[in-house]
KOLRO-224082 format. One record per atom (N, C-alpha, C): residue in one letter; x, y, z. Coordinates in steps of 0.1 Angstrom, whole numbers, padded with zeros to 4 digits, always signed. Each point is the difference from the previous one (the first is absolute). Layout:
N
AXYZ/...
//
This chain:
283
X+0272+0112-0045/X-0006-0003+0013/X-0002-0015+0002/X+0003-0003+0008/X+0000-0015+0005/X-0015-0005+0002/X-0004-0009-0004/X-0015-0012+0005/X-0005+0002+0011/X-0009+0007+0002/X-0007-0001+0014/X-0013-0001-0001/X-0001-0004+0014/X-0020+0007-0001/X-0002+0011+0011/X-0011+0012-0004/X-0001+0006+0011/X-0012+0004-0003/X-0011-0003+0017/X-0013+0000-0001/X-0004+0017+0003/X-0003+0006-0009/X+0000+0015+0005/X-0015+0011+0003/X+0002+0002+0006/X-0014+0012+0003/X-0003+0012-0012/X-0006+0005-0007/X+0002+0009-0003/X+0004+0013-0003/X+0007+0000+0015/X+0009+0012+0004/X+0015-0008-0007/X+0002-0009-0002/X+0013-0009-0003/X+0007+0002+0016/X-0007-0004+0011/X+0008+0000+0012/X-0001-0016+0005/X+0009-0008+0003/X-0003-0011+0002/X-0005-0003+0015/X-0001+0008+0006/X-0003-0002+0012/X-0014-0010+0002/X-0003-0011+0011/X-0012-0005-0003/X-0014+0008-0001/X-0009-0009-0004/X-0015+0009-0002/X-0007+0001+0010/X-0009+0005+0001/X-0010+0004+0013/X-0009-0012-0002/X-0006-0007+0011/X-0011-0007+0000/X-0007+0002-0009/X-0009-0011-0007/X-0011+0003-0011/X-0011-0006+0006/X-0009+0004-0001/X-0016+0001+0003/X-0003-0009-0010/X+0001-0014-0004/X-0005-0007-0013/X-0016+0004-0002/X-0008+0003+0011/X-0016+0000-0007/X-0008-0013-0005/X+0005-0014+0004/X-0002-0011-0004/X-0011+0001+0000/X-0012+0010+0005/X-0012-0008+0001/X-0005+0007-0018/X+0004+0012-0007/X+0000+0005-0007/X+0009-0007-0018/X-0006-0004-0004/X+0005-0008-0016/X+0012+0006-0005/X+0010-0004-0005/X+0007+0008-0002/X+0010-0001-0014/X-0001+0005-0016/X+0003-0001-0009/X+0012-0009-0001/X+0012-0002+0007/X+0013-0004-0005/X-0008-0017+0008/X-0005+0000+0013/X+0000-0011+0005/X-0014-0012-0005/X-0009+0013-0006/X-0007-0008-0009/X+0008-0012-0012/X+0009+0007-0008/X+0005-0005-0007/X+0012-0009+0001/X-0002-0001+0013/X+0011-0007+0007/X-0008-0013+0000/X-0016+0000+0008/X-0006-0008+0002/X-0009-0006-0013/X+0002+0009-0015/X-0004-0008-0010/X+0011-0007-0006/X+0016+0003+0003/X+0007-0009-0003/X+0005-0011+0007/X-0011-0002+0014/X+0002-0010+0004/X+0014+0001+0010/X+0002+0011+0002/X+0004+0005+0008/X-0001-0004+0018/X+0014+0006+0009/X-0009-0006+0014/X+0003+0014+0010/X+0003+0012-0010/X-0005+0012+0008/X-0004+0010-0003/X-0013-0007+0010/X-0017+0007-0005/X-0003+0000+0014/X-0015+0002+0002/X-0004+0000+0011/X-0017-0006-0003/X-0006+0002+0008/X-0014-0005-0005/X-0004+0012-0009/X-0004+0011+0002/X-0007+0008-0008/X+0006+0002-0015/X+0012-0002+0003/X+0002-0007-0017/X-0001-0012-0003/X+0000-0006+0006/X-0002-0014-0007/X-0016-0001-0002/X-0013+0009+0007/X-0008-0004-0002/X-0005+0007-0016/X+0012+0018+0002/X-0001+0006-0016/X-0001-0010-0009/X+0009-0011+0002/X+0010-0008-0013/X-0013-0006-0006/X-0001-0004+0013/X-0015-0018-0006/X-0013+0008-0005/X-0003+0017+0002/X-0008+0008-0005/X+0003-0002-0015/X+0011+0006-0006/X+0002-0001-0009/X+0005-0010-0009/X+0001-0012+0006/X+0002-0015-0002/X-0016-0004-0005/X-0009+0006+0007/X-0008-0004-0004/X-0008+0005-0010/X+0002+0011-0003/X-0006+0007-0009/X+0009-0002-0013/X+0008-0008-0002/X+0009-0001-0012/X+0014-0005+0005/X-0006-0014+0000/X+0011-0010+0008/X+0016+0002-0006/X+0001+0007-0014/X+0008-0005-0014/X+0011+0014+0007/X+0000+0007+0011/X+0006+0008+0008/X+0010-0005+0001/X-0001-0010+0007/X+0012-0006+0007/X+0012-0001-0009/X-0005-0007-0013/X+0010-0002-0012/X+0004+0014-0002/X-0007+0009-0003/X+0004+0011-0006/X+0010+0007+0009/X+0000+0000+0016/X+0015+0007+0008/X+0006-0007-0003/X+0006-0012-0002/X+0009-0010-0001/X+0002+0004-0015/X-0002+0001-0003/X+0004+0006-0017/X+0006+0011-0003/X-0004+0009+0012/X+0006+0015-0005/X+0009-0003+0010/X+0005-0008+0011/X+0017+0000+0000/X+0008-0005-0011/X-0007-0013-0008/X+0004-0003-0008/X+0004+0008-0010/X-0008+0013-0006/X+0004+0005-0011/X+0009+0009+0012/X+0000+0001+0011/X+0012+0013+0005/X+0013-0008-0005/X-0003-0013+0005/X+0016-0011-0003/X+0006+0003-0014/X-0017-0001-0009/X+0012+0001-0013/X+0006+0010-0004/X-0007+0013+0006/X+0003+0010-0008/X+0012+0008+0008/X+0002-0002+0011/X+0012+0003+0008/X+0011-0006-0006/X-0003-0016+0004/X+0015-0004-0013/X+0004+0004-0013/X-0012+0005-0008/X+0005+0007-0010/X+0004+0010-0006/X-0005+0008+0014/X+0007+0018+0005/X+0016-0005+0006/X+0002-0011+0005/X+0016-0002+0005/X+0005-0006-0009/X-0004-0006-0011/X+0006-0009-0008/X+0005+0014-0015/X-0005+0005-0001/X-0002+0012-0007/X+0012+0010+0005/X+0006-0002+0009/X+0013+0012+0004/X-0006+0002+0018/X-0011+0006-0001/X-0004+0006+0011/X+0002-0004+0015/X+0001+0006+0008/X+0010-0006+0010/X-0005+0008+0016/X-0013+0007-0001/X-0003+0012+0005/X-0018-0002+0001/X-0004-0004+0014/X-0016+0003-0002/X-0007+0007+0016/X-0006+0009-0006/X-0010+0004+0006/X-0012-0006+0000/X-0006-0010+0009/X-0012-0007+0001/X-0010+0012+0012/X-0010+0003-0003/X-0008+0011+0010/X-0012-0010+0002/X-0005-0002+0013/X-0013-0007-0003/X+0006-0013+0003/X+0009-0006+0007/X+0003-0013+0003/X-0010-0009+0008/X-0004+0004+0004/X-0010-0012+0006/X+0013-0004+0014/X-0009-0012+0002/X+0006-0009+0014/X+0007-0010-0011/X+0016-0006+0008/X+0009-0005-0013/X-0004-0016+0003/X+0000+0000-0012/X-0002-0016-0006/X+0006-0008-0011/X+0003-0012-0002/X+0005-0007-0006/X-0001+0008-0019/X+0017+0005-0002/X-0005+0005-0011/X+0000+0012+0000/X+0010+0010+0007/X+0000+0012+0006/X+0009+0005-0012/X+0000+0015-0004/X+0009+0005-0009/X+0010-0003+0004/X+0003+0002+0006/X+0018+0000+0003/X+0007-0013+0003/X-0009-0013+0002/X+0007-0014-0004/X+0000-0001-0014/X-0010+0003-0011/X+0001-0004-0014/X+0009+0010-0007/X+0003+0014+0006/X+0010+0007-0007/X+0013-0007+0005/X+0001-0001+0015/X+0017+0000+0004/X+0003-0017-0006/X-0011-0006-0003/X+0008-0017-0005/X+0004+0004-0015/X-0008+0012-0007/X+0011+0003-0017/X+0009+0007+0007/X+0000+0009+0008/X+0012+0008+0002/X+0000+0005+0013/X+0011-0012+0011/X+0001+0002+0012/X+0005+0014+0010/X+0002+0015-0012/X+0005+0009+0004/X-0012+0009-0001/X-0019-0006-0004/X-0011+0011-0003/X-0003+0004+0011/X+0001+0011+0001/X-0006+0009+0012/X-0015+0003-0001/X-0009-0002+0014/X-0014+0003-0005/X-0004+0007+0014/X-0006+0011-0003/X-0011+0005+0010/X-0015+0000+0000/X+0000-0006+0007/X-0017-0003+0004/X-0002+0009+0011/X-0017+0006-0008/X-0005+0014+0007/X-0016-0005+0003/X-0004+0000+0014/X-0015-0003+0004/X-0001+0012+0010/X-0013+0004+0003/X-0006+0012+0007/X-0002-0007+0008/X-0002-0011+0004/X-0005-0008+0011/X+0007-0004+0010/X+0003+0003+0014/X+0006-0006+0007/X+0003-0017+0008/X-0014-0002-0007/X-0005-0012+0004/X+0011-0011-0012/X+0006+0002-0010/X+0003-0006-0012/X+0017+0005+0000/X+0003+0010+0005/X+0014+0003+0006/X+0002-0009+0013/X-0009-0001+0009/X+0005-0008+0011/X-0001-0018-0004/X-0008-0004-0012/X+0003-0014-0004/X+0009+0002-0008/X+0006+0008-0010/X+0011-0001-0003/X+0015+0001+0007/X-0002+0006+0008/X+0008-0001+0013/X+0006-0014+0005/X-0012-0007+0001/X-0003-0014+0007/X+0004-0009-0010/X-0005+0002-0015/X-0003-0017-0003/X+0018+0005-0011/X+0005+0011-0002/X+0008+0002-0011/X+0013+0008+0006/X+0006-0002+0017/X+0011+0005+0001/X+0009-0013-0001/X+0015+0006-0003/X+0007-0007-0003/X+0009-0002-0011/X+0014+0001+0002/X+0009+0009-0011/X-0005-0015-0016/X-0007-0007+0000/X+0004-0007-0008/X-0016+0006-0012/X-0003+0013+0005/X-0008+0007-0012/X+0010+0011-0002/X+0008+0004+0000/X+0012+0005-0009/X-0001+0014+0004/X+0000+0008-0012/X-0001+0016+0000/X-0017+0001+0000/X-0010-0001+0011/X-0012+0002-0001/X-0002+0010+0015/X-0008+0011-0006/X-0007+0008+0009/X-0016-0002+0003/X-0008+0002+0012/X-0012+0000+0002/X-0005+0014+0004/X-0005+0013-0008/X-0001+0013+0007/X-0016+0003+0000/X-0004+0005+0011/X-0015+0002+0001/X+0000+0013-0009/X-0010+0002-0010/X-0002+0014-0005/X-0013-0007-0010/X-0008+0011-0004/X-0013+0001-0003/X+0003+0004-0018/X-0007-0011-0005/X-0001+0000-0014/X-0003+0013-0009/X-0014+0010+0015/X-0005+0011-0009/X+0007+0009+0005/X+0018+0001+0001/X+0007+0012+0006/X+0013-0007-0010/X-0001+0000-0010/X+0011-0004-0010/X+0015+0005+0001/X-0006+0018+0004/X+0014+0004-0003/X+0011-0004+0016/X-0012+0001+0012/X+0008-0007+0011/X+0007-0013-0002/X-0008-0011-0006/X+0009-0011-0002/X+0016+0005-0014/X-0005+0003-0009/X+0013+0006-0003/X+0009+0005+0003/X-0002+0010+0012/X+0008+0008+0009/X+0010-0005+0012/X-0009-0015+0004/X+0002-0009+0009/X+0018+0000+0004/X+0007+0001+0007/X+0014-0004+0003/X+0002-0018-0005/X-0008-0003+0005/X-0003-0017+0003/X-0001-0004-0017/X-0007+0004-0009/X-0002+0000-0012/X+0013+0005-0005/X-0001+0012-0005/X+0011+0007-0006/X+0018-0003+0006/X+0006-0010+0012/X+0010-0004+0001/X+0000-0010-0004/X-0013-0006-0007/X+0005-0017+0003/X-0004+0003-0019/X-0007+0006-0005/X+0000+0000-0013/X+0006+0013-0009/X+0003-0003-0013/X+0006+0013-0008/X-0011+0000-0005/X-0006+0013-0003/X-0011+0003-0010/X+0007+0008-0015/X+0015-0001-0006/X+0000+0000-0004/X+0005-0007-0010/X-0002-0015+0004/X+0002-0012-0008/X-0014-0004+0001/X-0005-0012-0011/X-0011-0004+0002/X-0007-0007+0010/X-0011+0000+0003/X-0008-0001+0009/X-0012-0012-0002/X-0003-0010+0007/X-0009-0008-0003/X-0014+0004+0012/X-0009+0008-0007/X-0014+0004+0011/X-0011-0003+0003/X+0003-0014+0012/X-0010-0009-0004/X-0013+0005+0009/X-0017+0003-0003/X-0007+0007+0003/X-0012-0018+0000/X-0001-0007+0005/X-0006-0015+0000/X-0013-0001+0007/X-0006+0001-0003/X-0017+0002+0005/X+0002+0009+0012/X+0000+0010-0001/X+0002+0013+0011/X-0010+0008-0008/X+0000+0006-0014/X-0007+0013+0000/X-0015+0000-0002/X-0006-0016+0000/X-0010+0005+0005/X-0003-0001+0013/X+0003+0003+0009/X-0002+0003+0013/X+0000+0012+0001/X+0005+0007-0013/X+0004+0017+0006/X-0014+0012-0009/X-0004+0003+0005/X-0018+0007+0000/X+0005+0010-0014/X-0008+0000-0008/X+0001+0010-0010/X+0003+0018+0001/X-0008-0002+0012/X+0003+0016+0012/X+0016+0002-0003/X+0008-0012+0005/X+0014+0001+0002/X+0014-0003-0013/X-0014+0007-0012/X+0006+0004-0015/X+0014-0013+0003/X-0003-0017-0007/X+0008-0004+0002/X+0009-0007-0014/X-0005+0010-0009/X+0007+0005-0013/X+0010+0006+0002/X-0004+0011+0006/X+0011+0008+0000/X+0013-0001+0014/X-0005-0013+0011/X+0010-0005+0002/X+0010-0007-0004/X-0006-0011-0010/X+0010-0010-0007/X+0010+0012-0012/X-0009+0011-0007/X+0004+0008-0009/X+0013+0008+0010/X+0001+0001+0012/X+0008+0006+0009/X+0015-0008+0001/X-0004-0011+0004/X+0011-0012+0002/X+0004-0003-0015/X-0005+0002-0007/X+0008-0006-0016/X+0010+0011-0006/X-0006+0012+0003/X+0008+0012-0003/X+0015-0003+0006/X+0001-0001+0014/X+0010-0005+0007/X+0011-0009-0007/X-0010-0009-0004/X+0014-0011-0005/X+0006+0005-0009/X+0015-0010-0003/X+0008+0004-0012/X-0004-0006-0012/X+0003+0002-0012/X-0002-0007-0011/X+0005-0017-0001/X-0008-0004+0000/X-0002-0016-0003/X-0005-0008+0014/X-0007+0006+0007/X-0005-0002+0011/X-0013-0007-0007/X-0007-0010+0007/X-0010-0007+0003/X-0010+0003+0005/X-0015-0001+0001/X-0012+0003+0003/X-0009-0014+0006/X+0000-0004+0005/X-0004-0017+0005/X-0012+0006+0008/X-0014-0007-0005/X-0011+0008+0005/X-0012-0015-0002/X-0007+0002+0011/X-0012-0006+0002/X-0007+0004+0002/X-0018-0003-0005/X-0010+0009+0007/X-0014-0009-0004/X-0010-0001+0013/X-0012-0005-0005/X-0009+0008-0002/X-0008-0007-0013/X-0005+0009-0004/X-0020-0001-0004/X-0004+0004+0000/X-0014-0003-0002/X-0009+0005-0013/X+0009-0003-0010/X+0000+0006-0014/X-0006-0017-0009/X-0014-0002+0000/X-0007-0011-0005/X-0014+0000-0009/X-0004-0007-0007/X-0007+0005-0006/X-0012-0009+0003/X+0008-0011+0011/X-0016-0011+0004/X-0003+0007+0014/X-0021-0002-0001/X+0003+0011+0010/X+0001-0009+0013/X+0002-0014-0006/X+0000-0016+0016/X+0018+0009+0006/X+0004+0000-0010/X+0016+0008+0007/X-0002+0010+0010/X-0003+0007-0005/X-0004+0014+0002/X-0006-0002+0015/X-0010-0007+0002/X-0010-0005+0014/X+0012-0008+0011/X+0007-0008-0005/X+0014-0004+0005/X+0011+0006+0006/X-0002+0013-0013/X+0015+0011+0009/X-0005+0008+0012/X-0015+0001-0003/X-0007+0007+0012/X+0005-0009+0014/X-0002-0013+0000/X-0004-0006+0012/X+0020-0001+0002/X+0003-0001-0009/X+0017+0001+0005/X+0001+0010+0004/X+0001+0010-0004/X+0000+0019+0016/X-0003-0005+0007/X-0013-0005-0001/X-0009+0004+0015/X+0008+0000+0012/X+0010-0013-0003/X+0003-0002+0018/X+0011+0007+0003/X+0005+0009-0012/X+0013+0011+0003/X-0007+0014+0006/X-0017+0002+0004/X-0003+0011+0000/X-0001+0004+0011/X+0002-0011+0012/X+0009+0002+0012/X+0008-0005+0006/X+0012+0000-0012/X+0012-0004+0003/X+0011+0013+0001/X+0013+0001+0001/X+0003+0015+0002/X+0005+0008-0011/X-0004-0010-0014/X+0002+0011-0010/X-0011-0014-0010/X-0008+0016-0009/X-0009-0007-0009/X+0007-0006-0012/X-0011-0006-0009/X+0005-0001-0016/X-0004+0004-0010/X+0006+0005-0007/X-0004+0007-0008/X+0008-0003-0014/X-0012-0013-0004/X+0003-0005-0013/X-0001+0011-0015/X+0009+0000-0008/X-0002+0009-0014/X+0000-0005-0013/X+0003+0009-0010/X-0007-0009-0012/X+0012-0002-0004/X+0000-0009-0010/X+0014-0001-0007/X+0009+0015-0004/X-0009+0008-0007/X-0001+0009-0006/X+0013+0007+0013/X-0010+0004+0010/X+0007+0004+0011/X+0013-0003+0007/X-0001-0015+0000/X+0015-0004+0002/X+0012+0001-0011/X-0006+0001-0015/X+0010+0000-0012/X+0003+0015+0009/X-0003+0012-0001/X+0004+0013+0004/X+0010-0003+0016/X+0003-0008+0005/X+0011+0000+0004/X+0011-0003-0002/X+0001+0002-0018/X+0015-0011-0001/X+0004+0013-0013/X-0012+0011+0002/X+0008+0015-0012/X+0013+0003+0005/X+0004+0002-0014/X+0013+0006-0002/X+0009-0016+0004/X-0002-0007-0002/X+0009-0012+0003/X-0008-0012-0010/X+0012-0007-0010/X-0005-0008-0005/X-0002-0015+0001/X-0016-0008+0002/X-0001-0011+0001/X+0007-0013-0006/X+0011-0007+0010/X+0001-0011-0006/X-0010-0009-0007/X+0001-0008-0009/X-0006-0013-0003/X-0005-0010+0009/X-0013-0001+0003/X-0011+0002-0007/X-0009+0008+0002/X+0006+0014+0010/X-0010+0008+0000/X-0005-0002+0014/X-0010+0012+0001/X-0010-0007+0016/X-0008-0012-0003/X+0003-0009+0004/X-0009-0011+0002/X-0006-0005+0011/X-0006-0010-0002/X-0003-0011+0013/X+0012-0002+0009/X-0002-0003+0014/X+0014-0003+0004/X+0008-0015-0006/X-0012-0006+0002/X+0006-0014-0006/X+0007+0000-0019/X-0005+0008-0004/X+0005+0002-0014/X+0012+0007-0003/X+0007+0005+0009/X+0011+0009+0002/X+0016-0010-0002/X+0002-0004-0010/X+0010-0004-0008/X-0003-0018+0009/X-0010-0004+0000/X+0001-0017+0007/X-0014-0006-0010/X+0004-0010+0000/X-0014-0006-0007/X-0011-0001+0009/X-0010+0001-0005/X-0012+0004+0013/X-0008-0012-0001/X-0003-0007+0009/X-0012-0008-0003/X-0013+0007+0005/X-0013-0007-0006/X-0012+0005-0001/X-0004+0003+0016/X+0000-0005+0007/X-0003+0000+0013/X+0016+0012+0007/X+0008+0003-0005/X+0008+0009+0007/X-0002+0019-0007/X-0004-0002-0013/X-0008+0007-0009/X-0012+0006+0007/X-0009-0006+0005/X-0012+0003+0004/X+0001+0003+0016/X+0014-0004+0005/X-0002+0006+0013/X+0011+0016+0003/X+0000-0002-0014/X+0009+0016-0002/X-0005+0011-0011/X-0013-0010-0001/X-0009+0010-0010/X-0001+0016+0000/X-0001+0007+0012/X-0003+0009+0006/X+0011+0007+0009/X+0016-0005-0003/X+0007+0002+0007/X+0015+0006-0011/X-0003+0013+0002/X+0016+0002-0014/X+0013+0005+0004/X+0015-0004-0009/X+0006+0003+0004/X+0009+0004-0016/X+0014+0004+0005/X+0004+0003-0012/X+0015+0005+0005/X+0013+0004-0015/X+0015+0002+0007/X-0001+0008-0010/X+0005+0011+0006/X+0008+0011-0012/X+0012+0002+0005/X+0008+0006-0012/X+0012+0011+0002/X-0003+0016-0004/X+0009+0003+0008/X+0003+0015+0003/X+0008+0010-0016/X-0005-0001-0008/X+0008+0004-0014/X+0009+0013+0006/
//
C-alpha cells in the first residue's frame, strides 16, 4: 500500500464530520494537557484547570513534558526493535513528539493509528496534522472502553496486520477510565489481540505514596478534573503492574517516568514521583 494519510471517523468513512460542540466553557482532559504543556489549544476553563493544578504541585508541568519524553523513547525503541506497526488509543490533541514522527524517522514505512473518543481531538487532529508528509497515519474516533470495536475498526484493521507485531501505546489514558469500566480487562482485551512480539507502551498516574504531604497533593491535583469531562482516577503501583500480565516487563520495570531508560535528575525524579510507566513484550 502506498504512503498516505487518512483522517477517518470511526465508521472508516471519510466523509467530513459533523460540527462539534467544543463545550469551551467546560475543562477538558486532552486540552488540559495541552494547556500544561504549554500548549495554545485550550480555552480558559482549561487553562484555569492547568494553573489549579500548577498550583497545587507546580512540578506537574515537568512531569507532562516527561511522559512525551518517555513516549519518544520508548516508541523508538518499539521501531528500532523490528516493529513497524502502532496502535496509539488515547492520543490526546497532537503535539510536538507525536508517535508517528518518532516511529516513521526509524522507519519511514510505520504505519500508526491513533484512536480518541473525543471529537473535539479528531477535529484538532484534522487541523494541526493533515498532510501527506505524516505518511501511513490514521485518526479514528472510537472509545477506549469498547476495545473489541476498535479492533474491529475497518480504519484500524486495513491500515494494520494484527498478525505481525504490534506496538500498543496506552500513554496516560487509563486513568481517566473509572474502575466501573473494568479497565484491566480492557488492556487484558487488546493484548490478547496482538501477535507475538508485540509491545505494551503504558503510562499511568498514580497515587500510590507513603508521605501523607503527597497524598494531600494528589487530592488537590483531581480536584480540578472533577468537573472536567472525564475524572482521575490515580492507582497504586500494585494496580498498574497488573496491566502489563501475561506480557513481560522490559528493563527497568515500571518506574518513574523520568527513570525509564534516561538518567534522571533529582528534580525530574520528583516530578515523576507519582507518575509510572513501563514496556513489555508479548511472549
Amino acid at each position: 500500500m502506498a504512503r498516505e494519510t487518512e483522517w477517518m471517523s470511526c465508521t472508516g468513512s471519510a466523509e467530513p464530520a459533523p460540527s462539534v460542540d467544543l463545550r469551551t466553557e467546560i475543562a477538558h482532559t486532552a486540552r488540559i494537557y495541552d494547556a500544561l504543556l504549554g500548549g495554545k489549544d485550550n480555552f480558559p476553563a482549561d487553562r484555569a484547570a492547568a494553573e489549579q493544578i500548577l498550583r497545587a504541585a507546580p512540578e506537574v508541568r515537568a512531569g507532562v513534558r516527561l511522559n512525551r519524553a518517555f513516549l519518544g523513547r520508548a516508541v523508538r525503541h518499539a521501531a528500532t526493535a523490528g516493529i513497524g506497526q502502532f496502535l496509539d488509543i488515547g492520543t490526546g490533541i497532537p503535539t510536538a513528539g507525536n508517535t508517528h514522527e518518532v516511529a516513521q524517522e526509524v522507519d519511514p514505512r510505520a504505519r500508526v493509528a491513533y484512536v480518541d473518543n473525543d471529537p473535539i481531538v479528531l477535529s484538532h487532529a484534522r487541523a494541526l496534522m493533515a498532510g501527506a508528509v505524516h505518511g501511513a497515519t490514521r485518526v479514528i474516533q472510537a472509545d477506549l472502553r469498547d476495545p473489541q470495536k476498535i479492533l474491529a475498526d475497518p480504519a484500524v484493521t486495513d491500515l494494520l496486520d494484527f498478525d505481525k507485531p504490534v506496538a500498543l501505546v496506552l500513554a496516560a489514558i487509563l486513568h481517566f477510565i473509572d474502575d466501573a469500566d473494568d479497565p484491566h480487562e480492557i488492556v487484558e482485551l487488546l493484548v490478547d489481540r496482538l501477535a507475538p512480539g508485540s509491545m505494551l507502551i503504558l503510562s499511568h498516574a498514580s497515587g500510590d505514596t507513603d508521605d501523607p504531604a503527597d497524598a494531600e497533593v494528589a487530592d488537590r491535583i483531581s480536584s480540578p478534573y472533577s468537573t472536567a469531562n472525564a475524572q482521575l482516577h490515580l492507582r497504586s503501583r500494585a494496580e498498574i503492574t497488573r496491566f502489563f500480565t501475561g506480557t513481560d516487563l522490559l528493563d527497568p520495570g515500571l518506574v518513574p517516568l523520568a527513570n525509564w531508560r534516561a538518567e534522571a535528575t533529582h528534580e525530574e525524579w520528583f516530578a515523576t514521583r507519582g507518575f509510572y510507566c513501563g514496556v513489555s513484550t508479548k511472549p
